[in-house]
C-alpha positions as CSV (number, residue, x, y, z in Angstrom):
1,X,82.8,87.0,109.2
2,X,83.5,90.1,106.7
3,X,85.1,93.2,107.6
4,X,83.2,96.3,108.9
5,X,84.0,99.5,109.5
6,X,82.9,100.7,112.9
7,X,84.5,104.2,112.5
8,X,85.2,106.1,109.2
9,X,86.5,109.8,109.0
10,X,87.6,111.7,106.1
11,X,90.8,110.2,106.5
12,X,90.7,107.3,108.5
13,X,88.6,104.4,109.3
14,X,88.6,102.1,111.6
15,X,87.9,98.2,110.7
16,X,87.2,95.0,112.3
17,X,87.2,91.3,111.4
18,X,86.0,87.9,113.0
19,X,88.7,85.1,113.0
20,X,88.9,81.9,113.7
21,X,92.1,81.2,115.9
22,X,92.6,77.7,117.5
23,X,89.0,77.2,117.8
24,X,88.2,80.6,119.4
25,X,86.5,83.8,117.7
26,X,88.5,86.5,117.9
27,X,88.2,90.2,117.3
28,X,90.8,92.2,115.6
29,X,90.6,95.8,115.0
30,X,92.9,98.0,111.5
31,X,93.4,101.6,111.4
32,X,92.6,102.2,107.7
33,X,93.5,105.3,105.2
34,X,94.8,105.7,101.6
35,X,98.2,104.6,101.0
36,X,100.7,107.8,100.3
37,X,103.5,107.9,97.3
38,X,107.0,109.6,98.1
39,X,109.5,110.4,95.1
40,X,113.6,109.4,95.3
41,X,114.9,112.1,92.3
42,X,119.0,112.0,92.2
43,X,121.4,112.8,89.6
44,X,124.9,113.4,90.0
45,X,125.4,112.0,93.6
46,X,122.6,114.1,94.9
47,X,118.8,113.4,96.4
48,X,115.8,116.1,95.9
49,X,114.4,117.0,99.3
50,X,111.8,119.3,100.1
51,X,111.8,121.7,103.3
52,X,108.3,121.8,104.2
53,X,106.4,123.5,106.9
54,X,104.3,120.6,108.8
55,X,101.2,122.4,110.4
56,X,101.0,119.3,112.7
57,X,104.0,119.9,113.7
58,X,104.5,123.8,113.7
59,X,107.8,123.8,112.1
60,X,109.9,123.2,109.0
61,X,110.6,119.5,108.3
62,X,112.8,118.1,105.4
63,X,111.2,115.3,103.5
64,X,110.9,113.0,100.6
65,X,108.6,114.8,97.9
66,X,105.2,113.0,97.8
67,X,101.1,112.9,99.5
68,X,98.3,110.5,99.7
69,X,97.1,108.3,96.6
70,X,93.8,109.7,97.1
71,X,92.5,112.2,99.4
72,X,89.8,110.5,101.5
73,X,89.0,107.2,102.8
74,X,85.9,107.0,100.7
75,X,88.2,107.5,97.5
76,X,90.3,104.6,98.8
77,X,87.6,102.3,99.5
78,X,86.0,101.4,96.2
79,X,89.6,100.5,94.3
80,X,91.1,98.8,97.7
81,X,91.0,95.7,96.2
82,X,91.3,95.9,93.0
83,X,95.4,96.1,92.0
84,X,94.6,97.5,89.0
85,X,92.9,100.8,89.8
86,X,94.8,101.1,92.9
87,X,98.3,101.1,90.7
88,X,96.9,103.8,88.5
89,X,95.9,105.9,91.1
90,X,99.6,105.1,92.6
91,X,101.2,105.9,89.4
92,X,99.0,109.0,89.5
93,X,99.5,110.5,92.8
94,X,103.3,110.3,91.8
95,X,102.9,112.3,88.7
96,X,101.1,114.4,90.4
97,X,102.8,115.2,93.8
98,X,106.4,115.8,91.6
99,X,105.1,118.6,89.2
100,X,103.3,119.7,92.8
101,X,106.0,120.2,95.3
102,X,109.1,119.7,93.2
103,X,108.1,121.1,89.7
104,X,109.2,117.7,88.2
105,X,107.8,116.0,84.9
106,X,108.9,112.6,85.3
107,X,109.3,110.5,82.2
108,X,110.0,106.9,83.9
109,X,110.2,105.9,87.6
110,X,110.9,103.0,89.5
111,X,109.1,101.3,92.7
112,X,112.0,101.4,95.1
113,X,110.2,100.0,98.2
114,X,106.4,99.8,99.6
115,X,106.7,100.3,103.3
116,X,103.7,98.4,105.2
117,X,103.2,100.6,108.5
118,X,102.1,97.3,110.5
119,X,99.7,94.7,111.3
120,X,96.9,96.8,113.2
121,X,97.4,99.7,110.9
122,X,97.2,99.7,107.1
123,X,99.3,102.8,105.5
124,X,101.0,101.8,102.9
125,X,103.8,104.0,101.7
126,X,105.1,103.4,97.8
127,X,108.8,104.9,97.6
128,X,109.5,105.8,93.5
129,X,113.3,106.3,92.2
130,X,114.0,108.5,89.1
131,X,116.7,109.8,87.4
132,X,114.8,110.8,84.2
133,X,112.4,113.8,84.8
134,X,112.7,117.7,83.7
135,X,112.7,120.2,85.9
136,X,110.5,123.4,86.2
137,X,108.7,125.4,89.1
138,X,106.8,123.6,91.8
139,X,103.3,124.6,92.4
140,X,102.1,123.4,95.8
141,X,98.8,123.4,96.8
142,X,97.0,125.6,98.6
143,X,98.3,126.5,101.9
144,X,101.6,124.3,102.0
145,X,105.1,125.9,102.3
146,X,107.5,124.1,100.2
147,X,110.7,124.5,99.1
148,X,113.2,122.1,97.2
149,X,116.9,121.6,97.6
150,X,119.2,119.3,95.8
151,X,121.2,117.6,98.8
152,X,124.6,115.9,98.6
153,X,124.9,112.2,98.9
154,X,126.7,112.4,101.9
155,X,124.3,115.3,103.8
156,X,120.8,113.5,103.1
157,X,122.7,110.3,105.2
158,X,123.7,112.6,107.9
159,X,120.0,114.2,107.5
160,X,118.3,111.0,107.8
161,X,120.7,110.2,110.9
162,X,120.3,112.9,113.2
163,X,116.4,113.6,112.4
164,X,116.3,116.1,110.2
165,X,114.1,114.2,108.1
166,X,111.5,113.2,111.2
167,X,109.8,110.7,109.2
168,X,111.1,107.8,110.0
169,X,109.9,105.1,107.5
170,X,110.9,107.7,104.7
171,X,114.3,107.9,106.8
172,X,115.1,104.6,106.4
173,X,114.1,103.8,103.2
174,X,116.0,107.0,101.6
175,X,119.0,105.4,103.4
176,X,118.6,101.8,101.9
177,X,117.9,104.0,98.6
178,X,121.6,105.8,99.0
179,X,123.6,103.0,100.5
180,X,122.8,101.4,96.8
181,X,123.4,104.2,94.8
């Protein structure tokens, strides 16, 4: 049976699918929204965070630099399942969210990690290395508080440790990211 979305917002949508299992139909419902990008810059034994006031959560949070790939579920929809207009929009949205909240023109980059978020909810989140970019003034978008801080090696660990930086998938991924570097 295809998929069909019995919910959508502007964000999120909410899908479900008919499977066979073991002889039995079975129902299985997905959280769905566009898949985000978040940006790895170092140089000299140091990471580029950003100290970000989070509405949601009415206080400052340090972060990887990054956003969605596209900003509504209708934009996602249409290039879903098609790799090659999703990867441009991922390549995109990483271009984008570094001149945006850190001010960076990145020449080359490198897919450190996709996170999945899960089996009943599909949020991917692309994590992007670089080490070749130029540096000038962010310009955040409307409404978002954003400042950008070159963090030691050794802090962004602790940081990621004691939940600083809240997110957790971005957490451990930056950790993986330092432990090779």
């Amino acid at each position: 049976m295809p998929r069909e979305f019995v919910y959508r917002g502007r964000i999120i949508g909410v899908e479900v699918e008919t499977k066979e299992v073991k002889g039995k139909n079975m129902t299985f419902e997905k959280a769905v929204r566009s898949p985000g990008v978040r940006i790895i810059p170092y140089k000299e034994e140091k990471v580029l965070l950003t100290k970000e006031f989070r509405y949601e959560l009415n206080d400052w949070d340090y972060r990887l630099a990054g956003g969605k790939v596209v900003d509504t579920l209708e934009e996602y929809l249409p290039i879903r399942e098609d790799e090659n207009k999703l990867n441009d929009a991922i390549y995109t949205a990483v271009q984008r969210e570094g001149k945006e909240e850190l001010g960076l023109g990145i020449n080359s980059m490198k897919l450190f990690k996709k996170s999945t978020c899960g089996a009943t909810v599909e949020w991917d989140l692309y994590y992007f290395s670089t080490n070749d970019f130029v540096e000038n003034e962010n310009n955040p978008d409307e409404g978002e508080q954003i400042e950008k801080l070159w963090i030691s090696k050794e802090e962004a660990i602790e940081m990621c440790k004691d939940g600083r930086i809240s997110e957790e998938r971005s957490a451990v991924v930056l950790l993986n990211f330092l432990s090779q570097h």
